[in-house]
C-alpha positions in Angstrom: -78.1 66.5 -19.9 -81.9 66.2 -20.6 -83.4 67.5 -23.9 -84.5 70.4 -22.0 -81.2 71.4 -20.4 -79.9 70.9 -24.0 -82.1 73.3 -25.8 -81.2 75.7 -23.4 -77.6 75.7 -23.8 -78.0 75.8 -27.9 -79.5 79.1 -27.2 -77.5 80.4 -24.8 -74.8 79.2 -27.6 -77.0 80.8 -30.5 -77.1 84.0 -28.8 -73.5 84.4 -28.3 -72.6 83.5 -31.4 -75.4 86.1 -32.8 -74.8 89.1 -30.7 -73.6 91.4 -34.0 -76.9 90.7 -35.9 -77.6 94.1 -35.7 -76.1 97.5 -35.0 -78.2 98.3 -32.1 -77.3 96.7 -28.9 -80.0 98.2 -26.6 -82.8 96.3 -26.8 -86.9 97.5 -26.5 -88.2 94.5 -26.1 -87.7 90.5 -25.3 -90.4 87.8 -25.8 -90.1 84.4 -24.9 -92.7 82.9 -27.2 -93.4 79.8 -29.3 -92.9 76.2 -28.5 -93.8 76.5 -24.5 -91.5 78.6 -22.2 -93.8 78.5 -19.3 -92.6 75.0 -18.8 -89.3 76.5 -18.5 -87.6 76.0 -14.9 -86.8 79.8 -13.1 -83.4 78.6 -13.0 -83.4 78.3 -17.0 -85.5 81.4 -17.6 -82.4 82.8 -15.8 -79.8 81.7 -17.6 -81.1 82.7 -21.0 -81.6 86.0 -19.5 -78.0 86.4 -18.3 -76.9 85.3 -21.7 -79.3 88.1 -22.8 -77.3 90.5 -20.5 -74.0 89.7 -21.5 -74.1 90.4 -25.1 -77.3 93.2 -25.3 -78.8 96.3 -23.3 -82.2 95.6 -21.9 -83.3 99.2 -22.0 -84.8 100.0 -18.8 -88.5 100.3 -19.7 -88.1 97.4 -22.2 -91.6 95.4 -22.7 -90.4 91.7 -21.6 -93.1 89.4 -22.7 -93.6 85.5 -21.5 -96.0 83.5 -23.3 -97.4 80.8 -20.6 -100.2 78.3 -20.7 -102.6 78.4 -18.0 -101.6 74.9 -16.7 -98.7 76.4 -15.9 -99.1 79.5 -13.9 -98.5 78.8 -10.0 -98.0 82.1 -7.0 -94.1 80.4 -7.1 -93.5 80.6 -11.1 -95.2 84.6 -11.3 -93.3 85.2 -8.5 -90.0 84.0 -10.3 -90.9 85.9 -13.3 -91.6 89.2 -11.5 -88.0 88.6 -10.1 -86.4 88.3 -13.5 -88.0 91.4 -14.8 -91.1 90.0 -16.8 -93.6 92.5 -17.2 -96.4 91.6 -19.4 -98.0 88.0 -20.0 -99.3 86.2 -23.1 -101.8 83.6 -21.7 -102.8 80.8 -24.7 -106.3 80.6 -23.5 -108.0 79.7 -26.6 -111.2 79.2 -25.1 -113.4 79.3 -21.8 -115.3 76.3 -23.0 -114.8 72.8 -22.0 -115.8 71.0 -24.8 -113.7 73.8 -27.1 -110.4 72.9 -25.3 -111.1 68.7 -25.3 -111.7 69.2 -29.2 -108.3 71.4 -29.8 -106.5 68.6 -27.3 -105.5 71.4 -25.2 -104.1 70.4 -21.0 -106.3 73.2 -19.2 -109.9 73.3 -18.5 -111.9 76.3 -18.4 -111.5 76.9 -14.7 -107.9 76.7 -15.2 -107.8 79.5 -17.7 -110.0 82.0 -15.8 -108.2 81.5 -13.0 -105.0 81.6 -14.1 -105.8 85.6 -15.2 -106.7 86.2 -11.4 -104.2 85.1 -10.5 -101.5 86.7 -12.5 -104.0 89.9 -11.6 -103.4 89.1 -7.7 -99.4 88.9 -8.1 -99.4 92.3 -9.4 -99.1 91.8 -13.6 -101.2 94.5 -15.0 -100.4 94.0 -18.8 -101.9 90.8 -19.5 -102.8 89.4 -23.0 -104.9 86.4 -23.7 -105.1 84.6 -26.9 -108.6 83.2 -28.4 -109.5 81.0 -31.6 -112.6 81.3 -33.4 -114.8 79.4 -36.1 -113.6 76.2 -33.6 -115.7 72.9 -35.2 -119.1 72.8 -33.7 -118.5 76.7 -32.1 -121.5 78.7 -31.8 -122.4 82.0 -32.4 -124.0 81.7 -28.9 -120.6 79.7 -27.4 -118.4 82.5 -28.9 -120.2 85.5 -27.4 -120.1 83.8 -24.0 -116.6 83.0 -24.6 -116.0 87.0 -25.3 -118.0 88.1 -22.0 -115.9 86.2 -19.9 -112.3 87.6 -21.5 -113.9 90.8 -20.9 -114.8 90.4 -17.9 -111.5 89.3 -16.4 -110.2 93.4 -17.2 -107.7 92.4 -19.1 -105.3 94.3 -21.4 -104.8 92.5 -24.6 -106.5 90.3 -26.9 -105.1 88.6 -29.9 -107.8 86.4 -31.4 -107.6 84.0 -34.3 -110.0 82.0 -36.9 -109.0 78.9 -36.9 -107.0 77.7 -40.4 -107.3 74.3 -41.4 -103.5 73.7 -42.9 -102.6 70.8 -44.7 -100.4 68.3 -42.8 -101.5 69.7 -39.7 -103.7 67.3 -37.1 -106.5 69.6 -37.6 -106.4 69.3 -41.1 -106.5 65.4 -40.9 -109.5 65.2 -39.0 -111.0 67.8 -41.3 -111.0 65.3 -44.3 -111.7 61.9 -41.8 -115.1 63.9 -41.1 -114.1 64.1 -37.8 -114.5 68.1 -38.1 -116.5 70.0 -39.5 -115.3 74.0 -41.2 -117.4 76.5 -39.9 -119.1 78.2 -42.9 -117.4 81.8 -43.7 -121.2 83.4 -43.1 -120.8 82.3 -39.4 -116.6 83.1 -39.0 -117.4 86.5 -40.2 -119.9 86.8 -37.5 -118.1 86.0 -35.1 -115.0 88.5 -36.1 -118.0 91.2 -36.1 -119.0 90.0 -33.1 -115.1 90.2 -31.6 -114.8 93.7 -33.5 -118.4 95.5 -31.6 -117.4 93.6 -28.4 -113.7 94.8 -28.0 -115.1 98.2 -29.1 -117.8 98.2 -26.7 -115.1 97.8 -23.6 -113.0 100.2 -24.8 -110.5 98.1 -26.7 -108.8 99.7 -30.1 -108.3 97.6 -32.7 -105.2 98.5 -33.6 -104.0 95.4 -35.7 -106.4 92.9 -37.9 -106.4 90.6 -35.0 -105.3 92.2 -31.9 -107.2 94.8 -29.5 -105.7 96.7 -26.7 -106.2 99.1 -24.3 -104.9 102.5 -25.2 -101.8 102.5 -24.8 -101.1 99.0 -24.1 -100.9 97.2 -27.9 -97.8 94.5 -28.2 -95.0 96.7 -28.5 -93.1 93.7 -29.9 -95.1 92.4 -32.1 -95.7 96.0 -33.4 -92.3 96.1 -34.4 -92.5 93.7 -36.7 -95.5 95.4 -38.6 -93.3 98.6 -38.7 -90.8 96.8 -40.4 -87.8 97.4 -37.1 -85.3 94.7 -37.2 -85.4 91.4 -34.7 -83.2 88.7 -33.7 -85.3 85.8 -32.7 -83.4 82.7 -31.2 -84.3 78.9 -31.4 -85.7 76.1 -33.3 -88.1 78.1 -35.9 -87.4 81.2 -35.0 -86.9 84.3 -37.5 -84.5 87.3 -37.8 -85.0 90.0 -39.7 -82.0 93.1 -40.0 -83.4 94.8 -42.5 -81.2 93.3 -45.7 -82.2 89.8 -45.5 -84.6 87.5 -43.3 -83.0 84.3 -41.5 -85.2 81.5 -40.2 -83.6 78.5 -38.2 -84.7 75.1 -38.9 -87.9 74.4 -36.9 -86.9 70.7 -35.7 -85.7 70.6 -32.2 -83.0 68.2 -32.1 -81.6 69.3 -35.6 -81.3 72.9 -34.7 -79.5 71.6 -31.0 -77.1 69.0 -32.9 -76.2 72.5 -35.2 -75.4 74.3 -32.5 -73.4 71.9 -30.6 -71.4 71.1 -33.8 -70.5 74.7 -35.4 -73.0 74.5 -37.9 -76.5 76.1 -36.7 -78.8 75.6 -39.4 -80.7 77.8 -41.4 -82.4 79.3 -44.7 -81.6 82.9 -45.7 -83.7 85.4 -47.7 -82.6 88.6 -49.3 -85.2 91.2 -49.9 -85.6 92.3 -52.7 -87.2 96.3 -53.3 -89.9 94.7 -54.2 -90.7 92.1 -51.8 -89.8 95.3 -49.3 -92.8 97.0 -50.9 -95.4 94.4 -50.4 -94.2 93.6 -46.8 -94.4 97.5 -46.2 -98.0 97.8 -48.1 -99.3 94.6 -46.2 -97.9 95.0 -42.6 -99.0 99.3 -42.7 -102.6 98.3 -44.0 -103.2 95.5 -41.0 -102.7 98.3 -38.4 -104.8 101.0 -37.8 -101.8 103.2 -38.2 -101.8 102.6 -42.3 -99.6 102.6 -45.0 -97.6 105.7 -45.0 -97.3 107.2 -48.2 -94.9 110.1 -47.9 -92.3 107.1 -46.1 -93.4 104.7 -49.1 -92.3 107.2 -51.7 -89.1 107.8 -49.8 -88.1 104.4 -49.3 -89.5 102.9 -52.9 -89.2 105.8 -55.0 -92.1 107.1 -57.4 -92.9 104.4 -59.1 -93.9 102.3 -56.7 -96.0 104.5 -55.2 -97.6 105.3 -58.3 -98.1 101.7 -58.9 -99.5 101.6 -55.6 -102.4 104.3 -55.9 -103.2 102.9 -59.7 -103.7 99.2 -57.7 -106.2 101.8 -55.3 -107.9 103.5 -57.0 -111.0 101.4 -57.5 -111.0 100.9 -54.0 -110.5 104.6 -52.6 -113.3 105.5 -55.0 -115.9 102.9 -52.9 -114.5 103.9 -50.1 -112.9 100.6 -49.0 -109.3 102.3 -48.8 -109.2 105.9 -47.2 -106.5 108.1 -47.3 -106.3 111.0 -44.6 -102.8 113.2 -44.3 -101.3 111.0 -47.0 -102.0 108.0 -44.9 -103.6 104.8 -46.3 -105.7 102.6 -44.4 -108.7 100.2 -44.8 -111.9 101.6 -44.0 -113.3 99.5 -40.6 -116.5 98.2 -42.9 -114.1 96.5 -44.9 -111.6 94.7 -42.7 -113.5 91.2 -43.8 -112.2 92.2 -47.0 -108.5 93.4 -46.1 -107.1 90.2 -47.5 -108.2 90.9 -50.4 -107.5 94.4 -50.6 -104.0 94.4 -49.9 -103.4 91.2 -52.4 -104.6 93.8 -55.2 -101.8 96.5 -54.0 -98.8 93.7 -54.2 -96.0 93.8 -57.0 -96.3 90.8 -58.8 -93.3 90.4 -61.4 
């Protein structure tokens, strides 16, 4: 059995062994993300799926996401995906420039990437996301509004875009302090997330999450869910679970988490959350949505103190009109999303 085949059969394994996690068996949506499904045989795809199957509902308009790179994408593979009941498309563009992709070591070319959309577009997917970094080393402002006309342009339904984060122990990082990159300034990032912002706008994209545009209608049901606090079961090396008590992330090493598995003893780290922790996860998550912070469920759930606490932490911002609150709803005014970090850092219980 080859490393692939072996990864596949500790999930299948995981998922079995997990299929009481939560209460509700019917499930909205599935994502295959992280790491790189798309290199993922049909035959594989499938037999995660059955697994899926046996212990869950799919509900029958369930969103059932695949992220893909655009090396990846062939008439066979969209055809096999169409088969299993994939319905929507995450496509790790990052760029429609050439010398973008060779500097972030990425396997497509431009070409590639455009026409991997078209193609997806020929073989019937309509709800296609594409993801896109900015404030790349030596981007332009220039480079990045070419890069946006061209995402536009393909009529696409989705965008999630990204500045790029230099974290330590990461590759990017290391180059960072050889000199081999250079950070673009915060001046020019912030341009560039204006620029995203008008242009998403202009083609009738809402910007419904600090760095995700949709059509209406058509934002990431799954990763919405998240940001509304539902519960999730994710399965794999890395992944996290969530059930509403506690949050459960499985070692992120590939041949740890399969030895785990194989053996009886899958391992993980476990988090109880706290009311407090609750709080700032449900302040921080409703404030990066253009849905908001909703203050008559905040008080429910937290009690009145909290969401005393809460308005005291706003009140210098609601009277600038950074924060807004409209049928007790709190959100951050669109003139200060360069600011929401901030913002929402001032609102957070800190013991």
């Amino acid at each position: 059995m080859d490393d692939q085949e072996a990864y596949v059969a500790a999930l299948c394994q995981e998922i079995d062994e997990r299929k009481d996690y939560f209460e509700n068996k019917q499930l909205g949506t599935v994502y295959f993300g992280g790491g790189t499904p798309s290199l993922l045989s049909s035959q594989q795809l499938e037999l995660i799926f059955k697994t899926i199957k046996k212990n869950f509902i799919i509900a029958p308009d369930a969103e059932i996401t695949l992220e893909a790179n655009p090396d990846d994408i062939s008439v066979v593979f969209l055809q096999d995906l169409q088969t299993l009941g994939f319905n929507r498309l995450s496509i790790g563009i990052q760029s429609f420039d050439d010398d973008d992709l060779r500097v972030i070591n990425r396997r497509h070319n431009a070409q590639q990437a455009f026409n991997a959309v078209k193609l997806a577009q020929a073989q019937g997917f309509d709800n296609i996301s594409i993801d896109l970094i900015f404030a790349l080393p030596n981007q332009t402002l220039e480079k990045w509004k070419k890069n946006l006309d061209i995402a536009f342009s393909l009529n696409i339904q989705h965008i999630s875009s990204y500045n790029l984060i230099y974290e330590e122990g990461t590759v990017f990082y290391q180059k960072l302090q050889q000199g081999i990159f250079k950070e673009t300034d915060d001046e020019t990032s912030l341009e560039m997330y204006k620029m995203l912002i008008q242009e998403a706008e202009k083609n009738g994209f809402l910007h419904y999450e600090t760095s995700n545009f949709a059509l209406k209608g058509l934002h990431s049901i799954h990763n919405s869910n998240y940001w509304s606090g539902a519960p999730y079961l994710g399965i794999g090396a890395g992944a996290h679970s969530f059930n509403g008590k506690s949050r459960r992330w499985n070692i992120s090493d590939n041949t740890a988490y399969i030895k785990g598995i194989e053996e009886g003893q899958a391992l993980f780290e476990l988090e109880n959350i706290d009311q407090y922790t609750a709080y700032n996860e449900f302040v921080m998550t409703g404030l990066r949505t253009m849905w908001g912070c909703d203050l008559t469920k905040l008080e429910k759930r937290f009690g009145k103190d909290l969401l005393q606490y809460c308005m005291q932490c706003a009140l210098s911002f609601l009277s600038n009109h950074q924060l807004l609150i409209e049928d007790n709803i709190l959100t951050i005014n669109k003139d200060s999303l360069f600011i929401s970090d901030q913002i929402m850092s001032e609102l957070m219980w800190i013991e």
